[in-house]
py3Dmol code that shows the C-alpha trace and the ligand (Angstrom):
import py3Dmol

protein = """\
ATOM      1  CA  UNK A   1      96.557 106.558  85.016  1.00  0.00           C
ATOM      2  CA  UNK A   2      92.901 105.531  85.170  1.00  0.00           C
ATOM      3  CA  UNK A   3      90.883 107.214  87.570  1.00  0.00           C
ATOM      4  CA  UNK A   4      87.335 106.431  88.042  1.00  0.00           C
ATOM      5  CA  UNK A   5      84.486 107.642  90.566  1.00  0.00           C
ATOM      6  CA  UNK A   6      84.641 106.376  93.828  1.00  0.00           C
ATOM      7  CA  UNK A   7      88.493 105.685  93.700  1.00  0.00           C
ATOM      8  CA  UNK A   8      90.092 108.457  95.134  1.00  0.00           C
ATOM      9  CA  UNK A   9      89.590 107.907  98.651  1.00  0.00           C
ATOM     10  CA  UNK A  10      90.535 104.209  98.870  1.00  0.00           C
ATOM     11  CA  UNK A  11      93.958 105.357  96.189  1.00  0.00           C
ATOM     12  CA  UNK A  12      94.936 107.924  98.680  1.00  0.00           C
ATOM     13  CA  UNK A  13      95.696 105.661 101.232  1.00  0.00           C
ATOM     14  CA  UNK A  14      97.819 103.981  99.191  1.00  0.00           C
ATOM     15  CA  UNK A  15      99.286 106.993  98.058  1.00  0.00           C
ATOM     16  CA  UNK A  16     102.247 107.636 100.449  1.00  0.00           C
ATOM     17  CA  UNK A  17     105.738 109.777 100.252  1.00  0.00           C
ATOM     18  CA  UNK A  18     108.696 107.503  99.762  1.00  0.00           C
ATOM     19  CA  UNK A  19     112.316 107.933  98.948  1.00  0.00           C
ATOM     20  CA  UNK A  20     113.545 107.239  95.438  1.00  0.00           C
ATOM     21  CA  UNK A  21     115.002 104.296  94.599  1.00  0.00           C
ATOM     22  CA  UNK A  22     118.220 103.976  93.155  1.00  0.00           C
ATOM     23  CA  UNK A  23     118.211 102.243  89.308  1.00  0.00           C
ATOM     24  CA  UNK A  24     121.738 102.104  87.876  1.00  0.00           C
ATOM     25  CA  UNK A  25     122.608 104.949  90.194  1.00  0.00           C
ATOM     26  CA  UNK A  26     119.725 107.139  89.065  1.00  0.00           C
ATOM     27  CA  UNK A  27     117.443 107.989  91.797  1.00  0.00           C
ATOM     28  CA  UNK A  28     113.936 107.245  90.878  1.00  0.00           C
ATOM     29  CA  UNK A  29     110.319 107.122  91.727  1.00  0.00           C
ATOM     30  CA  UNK A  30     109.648 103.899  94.173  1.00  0.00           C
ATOM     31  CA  UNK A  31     107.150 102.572  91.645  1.00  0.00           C
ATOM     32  CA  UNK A  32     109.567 102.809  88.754  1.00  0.00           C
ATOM     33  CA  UNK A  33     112.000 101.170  90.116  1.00  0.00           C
ATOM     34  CA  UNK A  34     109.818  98.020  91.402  1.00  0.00           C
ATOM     35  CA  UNK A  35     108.778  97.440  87.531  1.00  0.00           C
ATOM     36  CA  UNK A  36     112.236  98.581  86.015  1.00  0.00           C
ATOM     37  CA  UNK A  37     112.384  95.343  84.129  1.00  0.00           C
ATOM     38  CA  UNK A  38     108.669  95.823  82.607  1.00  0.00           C
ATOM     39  CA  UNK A  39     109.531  98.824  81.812  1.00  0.00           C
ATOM     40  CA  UNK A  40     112.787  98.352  79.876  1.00  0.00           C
ATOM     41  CA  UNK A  41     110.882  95.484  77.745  1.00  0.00           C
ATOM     42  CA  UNK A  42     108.134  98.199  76.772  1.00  0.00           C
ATOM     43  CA  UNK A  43     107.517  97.434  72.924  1.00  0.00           C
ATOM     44  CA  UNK A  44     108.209 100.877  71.230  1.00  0.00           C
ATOM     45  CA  UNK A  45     106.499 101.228  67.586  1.00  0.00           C
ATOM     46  CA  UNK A  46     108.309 103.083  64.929  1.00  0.00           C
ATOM     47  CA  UNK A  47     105.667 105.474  64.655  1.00  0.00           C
ATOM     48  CA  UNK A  48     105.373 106.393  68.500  1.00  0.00           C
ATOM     49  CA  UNK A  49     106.565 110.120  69.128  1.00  0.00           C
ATOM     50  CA  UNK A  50     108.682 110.388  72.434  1.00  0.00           C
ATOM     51  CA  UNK A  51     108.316 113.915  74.723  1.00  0.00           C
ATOM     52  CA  UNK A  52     110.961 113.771  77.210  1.00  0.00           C
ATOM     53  CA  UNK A  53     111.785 116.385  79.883  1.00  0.00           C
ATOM     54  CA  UNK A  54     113.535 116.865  83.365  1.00  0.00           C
ATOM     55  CA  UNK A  55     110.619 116.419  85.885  1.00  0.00           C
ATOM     56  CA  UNK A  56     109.034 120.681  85.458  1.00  0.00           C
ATOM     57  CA  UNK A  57     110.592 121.547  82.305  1.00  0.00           C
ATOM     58  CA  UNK A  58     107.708 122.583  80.714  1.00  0.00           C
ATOM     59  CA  UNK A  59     106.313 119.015  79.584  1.00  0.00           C
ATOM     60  CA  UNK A  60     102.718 119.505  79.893  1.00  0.00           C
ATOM     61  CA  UNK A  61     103.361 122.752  77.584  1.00  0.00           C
ATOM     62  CA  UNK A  62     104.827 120.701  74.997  1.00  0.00           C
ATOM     63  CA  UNK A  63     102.549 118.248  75.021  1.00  0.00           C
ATOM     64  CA  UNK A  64      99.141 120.017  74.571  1.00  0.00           C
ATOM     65  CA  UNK A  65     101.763 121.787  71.636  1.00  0.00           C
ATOM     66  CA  UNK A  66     102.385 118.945  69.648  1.00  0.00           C
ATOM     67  CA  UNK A  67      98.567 117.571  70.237  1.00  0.00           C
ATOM     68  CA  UNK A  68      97.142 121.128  68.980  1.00  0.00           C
ATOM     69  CA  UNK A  69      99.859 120.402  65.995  1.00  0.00           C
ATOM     70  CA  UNK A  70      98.788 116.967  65.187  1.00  0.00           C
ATOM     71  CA  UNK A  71      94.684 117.964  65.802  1.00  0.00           C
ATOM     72  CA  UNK A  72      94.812 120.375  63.090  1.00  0.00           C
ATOM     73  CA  UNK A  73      94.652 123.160  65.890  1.00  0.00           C
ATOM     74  CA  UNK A  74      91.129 122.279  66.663  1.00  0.00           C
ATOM     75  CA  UNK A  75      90.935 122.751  70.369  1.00  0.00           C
ATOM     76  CA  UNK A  76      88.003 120.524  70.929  1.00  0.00           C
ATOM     77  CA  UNK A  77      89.835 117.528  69.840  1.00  0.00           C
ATOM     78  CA  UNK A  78      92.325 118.410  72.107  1.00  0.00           C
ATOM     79  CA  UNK A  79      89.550 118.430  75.072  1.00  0.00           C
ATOM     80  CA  UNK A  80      88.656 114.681  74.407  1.00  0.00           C
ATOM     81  CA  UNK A  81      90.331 114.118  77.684  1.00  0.00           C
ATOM     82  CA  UNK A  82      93.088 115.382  80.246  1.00  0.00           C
ATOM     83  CA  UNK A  83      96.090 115.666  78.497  1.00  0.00           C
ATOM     84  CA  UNK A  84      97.864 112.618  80.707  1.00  0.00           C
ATOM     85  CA  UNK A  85      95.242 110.249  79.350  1.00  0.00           C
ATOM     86  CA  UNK A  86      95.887 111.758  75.453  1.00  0.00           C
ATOM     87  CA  UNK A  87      99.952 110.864  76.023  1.00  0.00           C
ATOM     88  CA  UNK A  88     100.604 107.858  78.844  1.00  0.00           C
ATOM     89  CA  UNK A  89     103.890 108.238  81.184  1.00  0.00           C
ATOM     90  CA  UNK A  90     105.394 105.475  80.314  1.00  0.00           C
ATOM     91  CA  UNK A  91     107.620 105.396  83.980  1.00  0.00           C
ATOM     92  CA  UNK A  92     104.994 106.549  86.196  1.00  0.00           C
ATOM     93  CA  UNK A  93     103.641 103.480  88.087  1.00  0.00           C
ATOM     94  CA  UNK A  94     101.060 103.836  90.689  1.00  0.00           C
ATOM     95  CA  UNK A  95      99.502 102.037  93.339  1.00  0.00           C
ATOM     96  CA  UNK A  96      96.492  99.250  91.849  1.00  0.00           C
ATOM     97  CA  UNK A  97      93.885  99.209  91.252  1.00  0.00           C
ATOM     98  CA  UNK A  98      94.749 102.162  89.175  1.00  0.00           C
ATOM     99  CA  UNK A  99      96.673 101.756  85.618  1.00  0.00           C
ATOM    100  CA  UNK A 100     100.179 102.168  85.113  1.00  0.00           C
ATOM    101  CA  UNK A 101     101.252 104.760  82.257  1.00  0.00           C
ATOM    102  CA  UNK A 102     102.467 101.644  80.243  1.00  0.00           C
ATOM    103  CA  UNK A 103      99.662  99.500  80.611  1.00  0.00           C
ATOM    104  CA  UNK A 104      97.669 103.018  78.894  1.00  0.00           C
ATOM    105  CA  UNK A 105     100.500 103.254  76.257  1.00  0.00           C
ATOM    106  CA  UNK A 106     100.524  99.458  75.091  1.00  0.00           C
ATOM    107  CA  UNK A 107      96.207  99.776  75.254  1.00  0.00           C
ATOM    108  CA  UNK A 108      96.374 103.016  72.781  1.00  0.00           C
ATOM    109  CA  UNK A 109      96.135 102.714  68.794  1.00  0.00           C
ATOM    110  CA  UNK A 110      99.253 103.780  67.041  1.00  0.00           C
ATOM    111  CA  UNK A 111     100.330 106.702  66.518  1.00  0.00           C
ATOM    112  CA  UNK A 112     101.170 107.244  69.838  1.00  0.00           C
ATOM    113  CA  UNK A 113     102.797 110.193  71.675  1.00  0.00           C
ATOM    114  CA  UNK A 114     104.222 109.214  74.987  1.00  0.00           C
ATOM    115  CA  UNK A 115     105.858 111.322  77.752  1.00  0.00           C
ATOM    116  CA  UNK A 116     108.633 110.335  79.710  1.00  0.00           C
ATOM    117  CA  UNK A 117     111.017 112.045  82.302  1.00  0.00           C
ATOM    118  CA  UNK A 118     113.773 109.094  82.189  1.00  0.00           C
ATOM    119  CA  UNK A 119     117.256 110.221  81.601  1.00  0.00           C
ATOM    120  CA  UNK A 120     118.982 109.021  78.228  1.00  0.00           C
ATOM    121  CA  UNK A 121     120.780 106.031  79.608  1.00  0.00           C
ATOM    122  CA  UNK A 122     117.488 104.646  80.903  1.00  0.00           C
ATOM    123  CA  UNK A 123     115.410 104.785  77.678  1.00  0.00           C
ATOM    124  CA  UNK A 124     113.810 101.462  77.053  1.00  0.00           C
ATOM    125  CA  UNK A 125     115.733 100.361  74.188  1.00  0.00           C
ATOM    126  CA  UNK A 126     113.302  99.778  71.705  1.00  0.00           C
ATOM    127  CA  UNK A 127     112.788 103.658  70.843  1.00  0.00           C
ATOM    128  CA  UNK A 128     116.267 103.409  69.637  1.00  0.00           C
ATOM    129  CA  UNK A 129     115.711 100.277  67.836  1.00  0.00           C
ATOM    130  CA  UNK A 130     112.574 101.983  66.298  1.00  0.00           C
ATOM    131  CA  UNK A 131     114.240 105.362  65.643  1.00  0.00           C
ATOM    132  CA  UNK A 132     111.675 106.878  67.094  1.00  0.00           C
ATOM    133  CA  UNK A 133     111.654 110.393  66.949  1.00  0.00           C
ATOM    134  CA  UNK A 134     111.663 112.150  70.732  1.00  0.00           C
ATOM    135  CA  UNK A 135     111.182 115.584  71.177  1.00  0.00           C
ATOM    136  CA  UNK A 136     113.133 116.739  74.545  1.00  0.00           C
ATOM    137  CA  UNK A 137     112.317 120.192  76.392  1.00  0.00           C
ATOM    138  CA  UNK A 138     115.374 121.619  78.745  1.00  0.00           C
ATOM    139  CA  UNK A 139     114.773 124.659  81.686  1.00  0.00           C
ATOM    140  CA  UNK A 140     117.455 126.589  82.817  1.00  0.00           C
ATOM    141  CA  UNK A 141     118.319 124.427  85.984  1.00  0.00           C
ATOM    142  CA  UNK A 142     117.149 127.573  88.783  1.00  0.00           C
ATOM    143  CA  UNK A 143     113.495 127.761  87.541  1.00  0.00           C
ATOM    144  CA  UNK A 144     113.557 123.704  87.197  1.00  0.00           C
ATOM    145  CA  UNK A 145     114.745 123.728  90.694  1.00  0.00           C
ATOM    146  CA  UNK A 146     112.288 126.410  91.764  1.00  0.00           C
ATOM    147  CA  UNK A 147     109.504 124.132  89.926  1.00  0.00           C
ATOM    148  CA  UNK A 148     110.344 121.506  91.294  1.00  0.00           C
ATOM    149  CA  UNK A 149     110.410 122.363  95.104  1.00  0.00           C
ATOM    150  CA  UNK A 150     106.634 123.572  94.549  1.00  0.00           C
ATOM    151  CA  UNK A 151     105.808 120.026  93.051  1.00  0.00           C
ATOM    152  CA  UNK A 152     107.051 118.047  95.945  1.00  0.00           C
ATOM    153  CA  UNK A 153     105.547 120.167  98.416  1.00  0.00           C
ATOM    154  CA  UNK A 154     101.430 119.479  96.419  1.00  0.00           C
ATOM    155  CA  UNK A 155     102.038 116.031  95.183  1.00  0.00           C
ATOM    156  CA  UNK A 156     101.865 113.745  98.027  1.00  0.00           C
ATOM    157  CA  UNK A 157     103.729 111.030  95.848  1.00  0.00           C
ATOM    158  CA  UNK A 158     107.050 112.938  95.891  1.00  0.00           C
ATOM    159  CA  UNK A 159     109.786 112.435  98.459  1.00  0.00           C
ATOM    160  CA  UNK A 160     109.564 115.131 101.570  1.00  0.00           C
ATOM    161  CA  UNK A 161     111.238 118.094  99.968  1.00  0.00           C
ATOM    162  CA  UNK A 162     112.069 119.731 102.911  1.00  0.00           C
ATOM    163  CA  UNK A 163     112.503 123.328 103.209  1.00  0.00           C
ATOM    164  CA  UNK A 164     114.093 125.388  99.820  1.00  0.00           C
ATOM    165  CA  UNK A 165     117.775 125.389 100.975  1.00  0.00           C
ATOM    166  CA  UNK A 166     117.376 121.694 101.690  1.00  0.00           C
ATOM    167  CA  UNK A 167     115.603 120.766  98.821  1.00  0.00           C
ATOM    168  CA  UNK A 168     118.608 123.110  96.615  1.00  0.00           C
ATOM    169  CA  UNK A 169     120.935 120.394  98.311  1.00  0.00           C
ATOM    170  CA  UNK A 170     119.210 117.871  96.836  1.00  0.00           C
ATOM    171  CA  UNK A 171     118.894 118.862  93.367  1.00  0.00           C
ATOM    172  CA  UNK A 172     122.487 119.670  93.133  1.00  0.00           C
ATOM    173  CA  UNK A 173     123.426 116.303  94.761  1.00  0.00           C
ATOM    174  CA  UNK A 174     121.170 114.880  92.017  1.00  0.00           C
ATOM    175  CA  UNK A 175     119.726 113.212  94.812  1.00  0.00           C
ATOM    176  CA  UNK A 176     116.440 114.143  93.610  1.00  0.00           C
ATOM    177  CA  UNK A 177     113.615 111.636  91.958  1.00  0.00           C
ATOM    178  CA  UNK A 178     115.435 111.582  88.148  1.00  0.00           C
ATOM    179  CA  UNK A 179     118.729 112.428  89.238  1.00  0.00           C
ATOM    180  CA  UNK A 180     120.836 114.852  88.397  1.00  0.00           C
ATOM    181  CA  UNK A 181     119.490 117.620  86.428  1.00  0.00           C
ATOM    182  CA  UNK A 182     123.104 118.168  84.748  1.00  0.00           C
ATOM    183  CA  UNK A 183     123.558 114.456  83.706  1.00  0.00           C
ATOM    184  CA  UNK A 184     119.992 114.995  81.954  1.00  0.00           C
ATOM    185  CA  UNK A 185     120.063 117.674  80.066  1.00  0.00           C
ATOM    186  CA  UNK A 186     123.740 116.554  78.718  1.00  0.00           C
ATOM    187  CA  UNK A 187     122.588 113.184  77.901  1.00  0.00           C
ATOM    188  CA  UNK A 188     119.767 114.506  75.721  1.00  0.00           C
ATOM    189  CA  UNK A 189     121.739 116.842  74.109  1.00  0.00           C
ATOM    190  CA  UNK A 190     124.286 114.201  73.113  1.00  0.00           C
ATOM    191  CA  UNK A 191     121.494 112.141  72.049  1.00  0.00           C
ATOM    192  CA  UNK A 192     120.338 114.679  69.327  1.00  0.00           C
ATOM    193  CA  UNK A 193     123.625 114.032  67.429  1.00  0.00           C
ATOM    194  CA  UNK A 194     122.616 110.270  67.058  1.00  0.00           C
ATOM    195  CA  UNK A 195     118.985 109.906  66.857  1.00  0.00           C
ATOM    196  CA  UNK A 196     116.210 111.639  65.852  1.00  0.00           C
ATOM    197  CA  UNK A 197     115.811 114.428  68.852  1.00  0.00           C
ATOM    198  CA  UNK A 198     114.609 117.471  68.661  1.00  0.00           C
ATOM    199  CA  UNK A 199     116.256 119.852  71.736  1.00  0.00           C
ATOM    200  CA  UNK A 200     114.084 122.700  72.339  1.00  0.00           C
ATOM    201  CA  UNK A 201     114.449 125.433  75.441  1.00  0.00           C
ATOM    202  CA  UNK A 202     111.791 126.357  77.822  1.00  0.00           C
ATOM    203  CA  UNK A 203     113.280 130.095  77.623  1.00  0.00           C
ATOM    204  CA  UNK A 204     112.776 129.726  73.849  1.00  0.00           C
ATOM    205  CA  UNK A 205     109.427 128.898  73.653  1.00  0.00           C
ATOM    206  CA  UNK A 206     108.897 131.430  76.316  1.00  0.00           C
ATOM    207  CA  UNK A 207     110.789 134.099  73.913  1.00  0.00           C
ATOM    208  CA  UNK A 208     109.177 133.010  70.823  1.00  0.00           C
ATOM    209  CA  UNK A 209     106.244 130.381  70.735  1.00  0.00           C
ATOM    210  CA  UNK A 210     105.523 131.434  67.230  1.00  0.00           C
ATOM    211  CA  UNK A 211     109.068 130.659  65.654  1.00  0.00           C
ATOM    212  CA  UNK A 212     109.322 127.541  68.657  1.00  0.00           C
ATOM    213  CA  UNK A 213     106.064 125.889  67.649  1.00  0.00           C
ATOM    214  CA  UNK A 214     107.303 126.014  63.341  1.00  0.00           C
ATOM    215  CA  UNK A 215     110.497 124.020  64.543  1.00  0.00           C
ATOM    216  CA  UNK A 216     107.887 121.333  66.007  1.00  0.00           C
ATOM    217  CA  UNK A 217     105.646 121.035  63.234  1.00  0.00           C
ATOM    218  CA  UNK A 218     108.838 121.093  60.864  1.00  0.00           C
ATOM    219  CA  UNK A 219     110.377 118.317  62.757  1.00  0.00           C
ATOM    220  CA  UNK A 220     106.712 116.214  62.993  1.00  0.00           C
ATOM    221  CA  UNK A 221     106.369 116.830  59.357  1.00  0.00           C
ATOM    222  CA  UNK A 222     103.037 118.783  59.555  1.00  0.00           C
ATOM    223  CA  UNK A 223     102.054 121.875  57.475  1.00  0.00           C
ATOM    224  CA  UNK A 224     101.633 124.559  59.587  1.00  0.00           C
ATOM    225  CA  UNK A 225      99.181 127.682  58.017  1.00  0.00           C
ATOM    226  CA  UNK A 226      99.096 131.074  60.099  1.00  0.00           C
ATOM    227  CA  UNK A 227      95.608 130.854  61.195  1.00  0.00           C
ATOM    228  CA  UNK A 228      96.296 127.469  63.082  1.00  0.00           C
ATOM    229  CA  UNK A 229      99.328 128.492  63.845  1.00  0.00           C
ATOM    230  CA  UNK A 230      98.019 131.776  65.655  1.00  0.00           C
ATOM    231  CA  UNK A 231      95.146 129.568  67.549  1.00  0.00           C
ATOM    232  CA  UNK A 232      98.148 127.019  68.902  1.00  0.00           C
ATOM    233  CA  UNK A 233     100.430 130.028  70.395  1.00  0.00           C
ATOM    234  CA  UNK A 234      96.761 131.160  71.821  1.00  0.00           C
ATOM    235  CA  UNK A 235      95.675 128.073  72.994  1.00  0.00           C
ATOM    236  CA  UNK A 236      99.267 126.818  74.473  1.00  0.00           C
ATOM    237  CA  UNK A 237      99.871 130.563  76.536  1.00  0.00           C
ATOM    238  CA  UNK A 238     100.034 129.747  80.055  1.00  0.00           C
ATOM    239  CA  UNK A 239      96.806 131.674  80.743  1.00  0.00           C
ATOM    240  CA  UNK A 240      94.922 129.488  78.417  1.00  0.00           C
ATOM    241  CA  UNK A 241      96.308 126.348  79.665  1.00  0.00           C
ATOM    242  CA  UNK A 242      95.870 127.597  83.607  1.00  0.00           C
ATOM    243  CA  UNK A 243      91.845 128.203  82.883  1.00  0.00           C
ATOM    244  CA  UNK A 244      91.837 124.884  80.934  1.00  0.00           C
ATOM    245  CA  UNK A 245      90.662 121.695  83.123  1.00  0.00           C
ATOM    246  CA  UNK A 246      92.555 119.263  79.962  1.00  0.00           C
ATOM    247  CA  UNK A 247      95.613 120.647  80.789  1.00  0.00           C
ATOM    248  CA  UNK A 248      95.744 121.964  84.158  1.00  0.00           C
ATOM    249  CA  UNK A 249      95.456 118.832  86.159  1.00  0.00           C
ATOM    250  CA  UNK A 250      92.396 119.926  88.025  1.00  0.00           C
ATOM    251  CA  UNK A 251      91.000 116.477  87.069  1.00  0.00           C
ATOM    252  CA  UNK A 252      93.195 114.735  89.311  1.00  0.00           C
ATOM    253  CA  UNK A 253      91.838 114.793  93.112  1.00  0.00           C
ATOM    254  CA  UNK A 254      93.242 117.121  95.329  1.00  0.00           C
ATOM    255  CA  UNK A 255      94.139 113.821  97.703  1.00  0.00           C
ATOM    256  CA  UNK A 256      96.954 113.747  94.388  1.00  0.00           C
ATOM    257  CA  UNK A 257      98.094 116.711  93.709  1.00  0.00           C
ATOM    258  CA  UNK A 258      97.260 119.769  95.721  1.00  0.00           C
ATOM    259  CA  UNK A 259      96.633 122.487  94.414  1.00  0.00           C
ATOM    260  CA  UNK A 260      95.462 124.365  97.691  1.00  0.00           C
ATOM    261  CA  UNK A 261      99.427 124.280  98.507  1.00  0.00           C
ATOM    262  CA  UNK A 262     100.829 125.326  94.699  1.00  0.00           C
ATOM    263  CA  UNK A 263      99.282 125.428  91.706  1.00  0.00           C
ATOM    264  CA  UNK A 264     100.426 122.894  88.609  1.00  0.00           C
ATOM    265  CA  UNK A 265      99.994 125.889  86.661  1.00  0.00           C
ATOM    266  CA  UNK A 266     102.335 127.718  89.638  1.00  0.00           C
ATOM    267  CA  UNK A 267     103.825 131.139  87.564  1.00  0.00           C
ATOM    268  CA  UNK A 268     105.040 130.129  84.187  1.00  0.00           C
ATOM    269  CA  UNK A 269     107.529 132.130  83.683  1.00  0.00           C
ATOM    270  CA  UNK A 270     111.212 132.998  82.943  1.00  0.00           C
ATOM    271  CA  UNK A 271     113.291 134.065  85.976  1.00  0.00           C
ATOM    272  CA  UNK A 272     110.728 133.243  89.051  1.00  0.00           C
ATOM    273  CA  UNK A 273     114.355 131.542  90.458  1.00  0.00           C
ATOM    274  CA  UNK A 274     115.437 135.448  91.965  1.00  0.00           C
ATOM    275  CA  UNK A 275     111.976 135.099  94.403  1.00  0.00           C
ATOM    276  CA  UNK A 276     113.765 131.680  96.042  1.00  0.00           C
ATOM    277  CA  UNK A 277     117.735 131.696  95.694  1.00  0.00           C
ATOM    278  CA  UNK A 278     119.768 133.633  97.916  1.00  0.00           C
ATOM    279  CA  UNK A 279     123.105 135.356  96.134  1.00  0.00           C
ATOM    280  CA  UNK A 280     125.143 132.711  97.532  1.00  0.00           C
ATOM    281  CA  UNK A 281     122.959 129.876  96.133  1.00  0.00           C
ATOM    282  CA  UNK A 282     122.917 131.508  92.925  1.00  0.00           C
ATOM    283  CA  UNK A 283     126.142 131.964  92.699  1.00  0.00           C
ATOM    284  CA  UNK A 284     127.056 128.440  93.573  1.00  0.00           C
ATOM    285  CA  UNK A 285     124.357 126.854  91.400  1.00  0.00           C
ATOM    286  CA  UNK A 286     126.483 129.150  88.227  1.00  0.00           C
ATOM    287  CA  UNK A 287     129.875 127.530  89.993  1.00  0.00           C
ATOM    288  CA  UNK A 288     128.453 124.092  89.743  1.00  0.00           C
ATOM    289  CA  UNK A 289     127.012 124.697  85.919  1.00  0.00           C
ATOM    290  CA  UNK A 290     130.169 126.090  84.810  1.00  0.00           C
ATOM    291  CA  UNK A 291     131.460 122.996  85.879  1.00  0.00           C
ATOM    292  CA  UNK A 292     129.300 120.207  84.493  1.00  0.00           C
ATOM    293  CA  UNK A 293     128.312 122.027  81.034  1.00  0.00           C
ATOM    294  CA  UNK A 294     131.970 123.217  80.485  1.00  0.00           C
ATOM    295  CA  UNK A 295     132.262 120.591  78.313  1.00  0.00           C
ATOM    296  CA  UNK A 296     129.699 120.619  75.955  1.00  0.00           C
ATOM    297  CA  UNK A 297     128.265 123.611  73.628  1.00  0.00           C
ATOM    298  CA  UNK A 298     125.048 123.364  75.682  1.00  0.00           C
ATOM    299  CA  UNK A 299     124.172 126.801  77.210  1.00  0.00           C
ATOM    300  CA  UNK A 300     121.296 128.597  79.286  1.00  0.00           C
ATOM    301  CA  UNK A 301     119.223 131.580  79.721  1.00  0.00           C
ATOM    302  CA  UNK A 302     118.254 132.627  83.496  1.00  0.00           C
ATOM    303  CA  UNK A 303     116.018 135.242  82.299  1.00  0.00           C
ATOM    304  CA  UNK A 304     114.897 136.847  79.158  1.00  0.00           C
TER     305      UNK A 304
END
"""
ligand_1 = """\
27
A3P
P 106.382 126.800 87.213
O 106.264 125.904 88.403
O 107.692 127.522 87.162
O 105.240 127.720 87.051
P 105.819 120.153 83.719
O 104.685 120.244 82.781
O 107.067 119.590 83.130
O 105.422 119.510 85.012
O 106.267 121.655 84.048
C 105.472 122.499 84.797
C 106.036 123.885 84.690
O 105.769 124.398 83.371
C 105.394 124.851 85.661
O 106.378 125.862 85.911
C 104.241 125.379 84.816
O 103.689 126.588 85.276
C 104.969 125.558 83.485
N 104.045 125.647 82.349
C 103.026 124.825 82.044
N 102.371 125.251 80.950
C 102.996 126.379 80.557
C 102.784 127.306 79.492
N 101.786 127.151 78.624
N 103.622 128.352 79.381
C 104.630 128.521 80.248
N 104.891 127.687 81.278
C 104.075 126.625 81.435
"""
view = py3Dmol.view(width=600, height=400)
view.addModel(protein, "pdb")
view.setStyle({"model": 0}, {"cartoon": {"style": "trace"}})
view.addModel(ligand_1, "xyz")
view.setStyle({"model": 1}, {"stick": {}})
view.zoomTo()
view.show()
């Protein structure tokens, strides 16, 4: 996304709420959908690093993570620009004049790192055919929900959330733009027994950036000393990445995302869920997990 002076006004009107559209029965962004076959033929390189997530996972953590890793830990390289211009979205797709997220990824040198909230299914087949390696970041699904509800309600982009219990509905239903939240974070786990994925946990890093940031750099190959190590967990807290206009999205006009209504950096935390979900709705959301993870080995942490 290329934003330059003077745009913002004539983007906003452009800018409008709309209803996800459904791509092989996965709800989705409008503009994904309209340039679903562009984006299946994107040209993956074998050296391009994938960071996938469920929409409010904890991407934008992960991201200024693995850039801090691959900078050396020098936070000034990290400032050359706002961290959605350092690693393109390859599925978001937004009204011209302004640049889609794959017209920034096929413009950057290699190596790449590219983000991407699609669901495994949906992954433009080369990264397979490259074996690229994709590191995925899953939140237990209350605080994604919780997340999420905030970031409909400031980005004028999303669908009309509604009010919480409605936009609870929603989620469950899977009705929301990515689809079901279950169908995911399954996906991506089966994924890691087949290609080169590494699974991490919001709650972990959250628990233990230290030990969560060494799996990272042992996975992307990189040396990790304790000095940098010690400036990337300082760097990557969530206070540090609040007061930080590279990472907090306070680039992006508030006509975009608006921040007056919730921040991007809203709470950060493990557990915000209790503030929003009634007994009942907790209790239903555990019914409906017990149900759709029974199956697998994959398990979650509500709170710390
Ligand atoms: P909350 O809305 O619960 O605060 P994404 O980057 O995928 O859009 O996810 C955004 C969520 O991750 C927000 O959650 C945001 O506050 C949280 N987040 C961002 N950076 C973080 C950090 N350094 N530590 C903890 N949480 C962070």
């Amino acid at each position: 996304m290329d934003l330059k002076p003077g745009q913002e006004v004539l983007n906003f009107n452009l800018i409008k709420r709309s209803k996800p559209v459904e791509v092989e029965g996965v709800p989705l962004a409008r503009g994904t959908a309209e340039n679903w076959s562009l984006l299946q033929a994107f040209a993956a390189r074998p050296d391009d690093l994938l960071i996938c997530t469920y929409p409010k996972a904890g991407t934008t953590w992960i991201q200024e993570i693995v850039d801090m890793l691959q900078q050396g830990g020098d936070p000034q390289k990290c400032a050359r620009a706002p961290i959605y211009k350092r690693m393109p979205y390859i599925d978001l797709f937004l009204p011209k004049p302004m640049t889609s997220g794959l017209e920034d990824a096929e413009a950057m040198p290699s190596p790449r790192t590219l983000k991407t909230h699609l669901p495994v299914q949906l992954l433009p087949p080369s990264f397979w055919e490259q074996n690229c390696k994709v590191i995925y970041v899953a939140r237990n699904a209350k605080d994604n929900a919780v997340s999420y509800f905030h970031f409909h309600r400031m980005n004028p982009i999303m669908p009309e959330p509604g009010n919480w219990d409605q936009f609870l509905e929603d989620f469950l239903d899977g009705k929301v733009s990515g689809g079901s939240w279950f169908d995911h974070v399954c996906g991506w786990w089966d994924a890691k027994d087949r290609h080169p994925v590494l699974y991490l946990f919001y709650e972990d890093m959250k628990e233990d950036p230290d030990r969560e940031i060494q799996k990272v750099a042992r996975f992307l190959g990189i040396d990790l000393t304790e000095p940098v190590l010690k400036r990337i967990v300082q760097h990557t807290a969530f206070e540090s990445m609040k007061a930080n206009p590279m990472t907090n999205y306070s680039t992006i006009p508030s006509s975009f995302l608006d921040q007056n209504v919730s921040n991007f950096m809203r709470k950060g935390t493990v557990g915000d869920w209790k503030e929003h979900f009634t007994v009942a709705q907790s209790e239903r959301l555990d019914e409906v997990c017990a149900r759709e993870l029974g199956g697998s080995d994959l398990t979650f942490r509500m709170q710390l």
